[in-house]
C-alpha positions as CSV (number, residue, x, y, z in Angstrom):
1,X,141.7,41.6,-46.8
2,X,143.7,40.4,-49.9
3,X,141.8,37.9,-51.1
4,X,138.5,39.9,-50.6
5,X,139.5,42.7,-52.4
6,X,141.3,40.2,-55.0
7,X,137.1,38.6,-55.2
8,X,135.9,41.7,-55.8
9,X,138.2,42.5,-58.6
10,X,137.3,39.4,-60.3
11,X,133.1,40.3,-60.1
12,X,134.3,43.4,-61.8
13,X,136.2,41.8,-64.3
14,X,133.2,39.4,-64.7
15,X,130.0,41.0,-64.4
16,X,129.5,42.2,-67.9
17,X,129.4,38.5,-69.0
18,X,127.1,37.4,-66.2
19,X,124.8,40.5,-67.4
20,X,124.7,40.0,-70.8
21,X,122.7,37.5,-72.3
22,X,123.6,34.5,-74.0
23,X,122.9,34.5,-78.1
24,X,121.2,32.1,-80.3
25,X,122.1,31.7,-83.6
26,X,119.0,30.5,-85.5
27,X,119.2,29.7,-88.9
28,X,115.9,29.3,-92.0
29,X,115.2,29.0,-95.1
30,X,114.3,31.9,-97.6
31,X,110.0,31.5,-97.7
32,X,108.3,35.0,-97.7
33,X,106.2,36.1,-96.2
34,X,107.6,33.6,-92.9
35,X,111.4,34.3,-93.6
36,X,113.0,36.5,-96.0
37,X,115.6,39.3,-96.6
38,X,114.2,42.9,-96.4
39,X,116.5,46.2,-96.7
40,X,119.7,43.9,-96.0
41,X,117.7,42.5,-92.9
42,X,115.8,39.3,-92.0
43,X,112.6,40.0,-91.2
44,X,108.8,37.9,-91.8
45,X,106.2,36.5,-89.3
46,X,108.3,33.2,-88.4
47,X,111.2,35.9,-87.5
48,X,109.6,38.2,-85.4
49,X,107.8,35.2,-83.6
50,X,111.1,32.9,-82.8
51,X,112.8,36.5,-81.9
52,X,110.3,37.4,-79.8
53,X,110.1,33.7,-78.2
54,X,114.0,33.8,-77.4
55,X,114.2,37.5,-75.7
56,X,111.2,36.3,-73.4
57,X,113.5,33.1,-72.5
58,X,115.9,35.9,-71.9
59,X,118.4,35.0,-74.6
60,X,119.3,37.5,-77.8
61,X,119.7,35.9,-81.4
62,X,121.3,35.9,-84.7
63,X,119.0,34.6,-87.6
64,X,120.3,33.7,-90.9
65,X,118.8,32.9,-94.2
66,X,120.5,30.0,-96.0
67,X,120.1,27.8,-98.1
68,X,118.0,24.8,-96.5
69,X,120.6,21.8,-96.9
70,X,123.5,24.2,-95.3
71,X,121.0,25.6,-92.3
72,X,120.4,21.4,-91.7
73,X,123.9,20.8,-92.0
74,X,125.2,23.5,-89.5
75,X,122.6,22.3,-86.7
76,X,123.4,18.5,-87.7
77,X,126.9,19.7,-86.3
78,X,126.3,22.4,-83.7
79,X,127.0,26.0,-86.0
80,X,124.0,26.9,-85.2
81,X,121.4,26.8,-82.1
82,X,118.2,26.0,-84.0
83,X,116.7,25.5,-86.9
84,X,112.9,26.9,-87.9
85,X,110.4,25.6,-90.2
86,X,111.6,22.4,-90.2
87,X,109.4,19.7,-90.7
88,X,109.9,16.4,-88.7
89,X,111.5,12.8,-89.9
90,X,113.7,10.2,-88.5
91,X,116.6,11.1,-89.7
92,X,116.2,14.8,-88.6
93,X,115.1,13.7,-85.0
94,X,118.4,12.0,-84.7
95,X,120.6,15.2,-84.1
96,X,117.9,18.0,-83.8
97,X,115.2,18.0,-80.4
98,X,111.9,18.6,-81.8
99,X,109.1,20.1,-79.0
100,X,105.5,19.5,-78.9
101,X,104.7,23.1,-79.9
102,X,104.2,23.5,-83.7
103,X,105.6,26.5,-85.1
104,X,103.5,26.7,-88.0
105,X,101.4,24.4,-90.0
106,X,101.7,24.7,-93.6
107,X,98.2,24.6,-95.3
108,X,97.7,23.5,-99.0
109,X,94.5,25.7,-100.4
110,X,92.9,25.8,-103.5
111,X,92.7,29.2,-104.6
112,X,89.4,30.2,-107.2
113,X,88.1,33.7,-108.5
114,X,86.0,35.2,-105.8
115,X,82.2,34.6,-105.7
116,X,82.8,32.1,-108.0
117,X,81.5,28.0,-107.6
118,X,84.2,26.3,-108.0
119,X,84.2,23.7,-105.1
120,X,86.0,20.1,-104.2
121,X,86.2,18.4,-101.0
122,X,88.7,18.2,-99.1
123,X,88.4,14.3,-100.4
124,X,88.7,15.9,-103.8
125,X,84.5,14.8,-104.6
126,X,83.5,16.9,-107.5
127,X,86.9,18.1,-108.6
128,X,86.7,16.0,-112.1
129,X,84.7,19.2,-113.2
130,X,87.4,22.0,-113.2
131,X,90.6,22.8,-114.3
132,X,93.2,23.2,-112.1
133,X,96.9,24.6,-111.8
134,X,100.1,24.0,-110.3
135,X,103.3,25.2,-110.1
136,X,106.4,23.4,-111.7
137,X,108.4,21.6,-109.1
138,X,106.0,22.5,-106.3
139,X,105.3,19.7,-103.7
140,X,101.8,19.9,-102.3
141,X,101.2,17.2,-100.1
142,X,100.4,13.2,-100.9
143,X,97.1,13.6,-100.9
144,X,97.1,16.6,-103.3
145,X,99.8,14.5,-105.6
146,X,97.5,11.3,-105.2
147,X,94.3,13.1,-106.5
148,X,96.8,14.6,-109.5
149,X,98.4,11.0,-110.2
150,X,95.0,9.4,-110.0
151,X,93.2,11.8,-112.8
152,X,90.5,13.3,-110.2
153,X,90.8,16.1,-111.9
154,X,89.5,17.2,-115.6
155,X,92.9,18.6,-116.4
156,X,95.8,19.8,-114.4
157,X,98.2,22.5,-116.4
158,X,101.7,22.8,-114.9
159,X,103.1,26.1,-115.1
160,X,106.4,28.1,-113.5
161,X,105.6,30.1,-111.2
162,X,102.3,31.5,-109.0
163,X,102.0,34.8,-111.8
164,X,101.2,32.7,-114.5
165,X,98.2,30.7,-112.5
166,X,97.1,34.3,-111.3
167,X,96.5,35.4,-114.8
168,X,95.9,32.1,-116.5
169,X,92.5,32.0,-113.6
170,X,91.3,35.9,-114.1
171,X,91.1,35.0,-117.9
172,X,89.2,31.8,-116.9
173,X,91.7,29.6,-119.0
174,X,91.7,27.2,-115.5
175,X,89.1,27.2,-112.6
176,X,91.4,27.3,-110.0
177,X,95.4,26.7,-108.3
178,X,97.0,25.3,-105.7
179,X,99.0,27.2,-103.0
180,X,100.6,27.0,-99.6
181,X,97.8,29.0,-97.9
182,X,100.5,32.0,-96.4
183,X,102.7,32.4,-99.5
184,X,99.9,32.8,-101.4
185,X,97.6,34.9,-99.3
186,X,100.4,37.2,-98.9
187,X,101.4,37.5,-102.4
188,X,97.5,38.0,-103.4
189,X,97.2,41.2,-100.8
190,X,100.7,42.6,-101.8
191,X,99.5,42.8,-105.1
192,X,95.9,44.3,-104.5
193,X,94.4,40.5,-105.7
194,X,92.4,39.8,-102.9
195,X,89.1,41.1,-104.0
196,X,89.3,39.3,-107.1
197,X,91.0,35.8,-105.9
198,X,90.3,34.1,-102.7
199,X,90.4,30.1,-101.3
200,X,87.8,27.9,-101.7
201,X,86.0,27.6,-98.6
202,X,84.8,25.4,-96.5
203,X,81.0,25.6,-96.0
204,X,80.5,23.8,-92.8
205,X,83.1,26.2,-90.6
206,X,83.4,29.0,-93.3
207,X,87.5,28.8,-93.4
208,X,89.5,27.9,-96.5
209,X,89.4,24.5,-96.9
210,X,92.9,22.5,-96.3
211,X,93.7,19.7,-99.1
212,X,96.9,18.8,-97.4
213,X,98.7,20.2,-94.5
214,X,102.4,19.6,-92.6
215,X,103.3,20.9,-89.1
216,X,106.6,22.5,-89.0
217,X,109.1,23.5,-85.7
218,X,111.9,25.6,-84.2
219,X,114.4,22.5,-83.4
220,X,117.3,22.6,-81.7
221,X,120.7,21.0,-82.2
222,X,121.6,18.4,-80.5
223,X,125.1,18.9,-80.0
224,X,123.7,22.0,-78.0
225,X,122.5,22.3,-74.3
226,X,118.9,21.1,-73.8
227,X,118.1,24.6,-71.5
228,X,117.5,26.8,-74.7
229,X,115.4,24.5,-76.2
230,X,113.0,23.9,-73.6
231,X,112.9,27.7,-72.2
232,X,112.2,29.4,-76.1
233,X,110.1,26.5,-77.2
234,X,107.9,27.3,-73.7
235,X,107.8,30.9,-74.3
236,X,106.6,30.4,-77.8
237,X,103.4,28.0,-75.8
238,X,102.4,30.9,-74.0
239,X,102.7,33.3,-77.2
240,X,100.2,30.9,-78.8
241,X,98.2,31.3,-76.0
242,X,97.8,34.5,-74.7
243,X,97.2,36.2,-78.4
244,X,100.9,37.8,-79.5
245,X,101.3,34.5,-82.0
246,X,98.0,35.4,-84.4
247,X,99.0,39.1,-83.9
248,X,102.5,38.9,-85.1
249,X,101.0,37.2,-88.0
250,X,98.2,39.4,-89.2
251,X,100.8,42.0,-88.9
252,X,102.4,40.3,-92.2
253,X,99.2,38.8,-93.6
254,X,95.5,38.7,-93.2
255,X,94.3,35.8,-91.7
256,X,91.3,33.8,-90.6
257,X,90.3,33.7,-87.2
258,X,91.3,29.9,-86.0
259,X,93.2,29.3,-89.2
């Protein structure tokens, strides 16, 4: 009689642990309109979607935006959980798990005046007519940085940030800028732009055309238990499938159907 009512007094003392659920701590990078700081709160697309993937996998989280060298370091050593938007290497694969499921590609576009003709391939044919704009410090890909190095273009004019391409294209002083496709899209439709600016697009399927692209994850630390990992990262498969993925998104952005 003892010892059962000394086992039920220990379920007591136990059971708001075993009914609460384990958190996450996820860390990121500031990159609106993915990740960034709203009203004293994290919040963006890449957010709401890793969130969303962890409380289906029946774990809650903490996200945090750092800078990008201390969120890598912390997962290196096991302060944090995971790690999002994190593109893959060697070096990174040795103490983070990377799945199969991408979280999000990052799309280089070419961004012109709308209805205008300005138009390269994707192999950057025809691009030695036009003018083109970048911004200072910006990496967009080796194939975009190739085509720069390599002269395929008539000029390229450097500049500091994505406001001074904006204006320096509606005055027709360049033909056209490079931008990661979300950033830029977002930053177009906060600003009422997107009637006057769009992507060059691709005539045979009618979606921006891509000059360079990179495939980004949600990884996990190492030091970690694999369980997390592999229940989130499935959760987030089946939000890419079933719809919720593109909807969180156009929720933040408009976007093109398959892009």
């Amino acid at each position: 009689m003892l010892r059962f009512i000394f086992s039920a007094v220990i379920l007591l003392v136990l059971a708001p642990s075993l009914v609460q659920a384990e958190k996450l701590l996820f860390v990121t990078l500031n990159s609106p309109p993915q990740s960034y700081i709203e009203d004293g709160k994290p919040t963006g697309f890449l957010i709401e979607l890793v969130e969303l993937a962890a409380k289906r996998a029946g774990y809650e989280t903490e996200v945090r935006i750092l800078p990008w060298k201390r969120a890598l370091i912390m997962v290196k050593h096991g302060n944090a959980d995971a790690v999002f938007n994190a593109g893959y290497n060697e070096e990174r694969n040795k103490y983070m798990r990377y799945p199969e499921t991408v979280l999000i590609t990052e799309k280089v576009v070419a961004v012109r005046r709308s209805g205008s003709r300005v138009y390269f391939s994707s192999k950057f044919e025809g691009a030695d007519k036009f003018v083109g704009g970048t911004g200072r410090g910006f990496y967009y890909g080796r194939a975009v940085d190739t085509a720069i190095k390599q002269g395929k273009f008539k000029r390229i004019e450097d500049v500091p940030n994505i406001d001074l391409n904006i204006k320096k294209l509606l005055l027709g002083r360049i033909d056209f800028f490079f931008a990661d496709y979300y950033p830029a899209i977002s930053y177009l439709n906060e600003h009422n732009l997107l009637g006057k600016l769009e992507a060059v697009i691709n005539p045979l399927n009618g979606l921006p055309l891509v000059y360079s692209q990179s495939d980004t994850y949600l990884a996990f630390s190492r030091k970690k238990s694999p369980v997390p990992f592999i229940k989130v990262n499935t959760e987030l498969k089946k939000m890419k499938q079933d719809g919720t993925y593109l909807k969180i998104i156009s929720k933040y952005i408009p976007v093109h159907e398959g892009f």
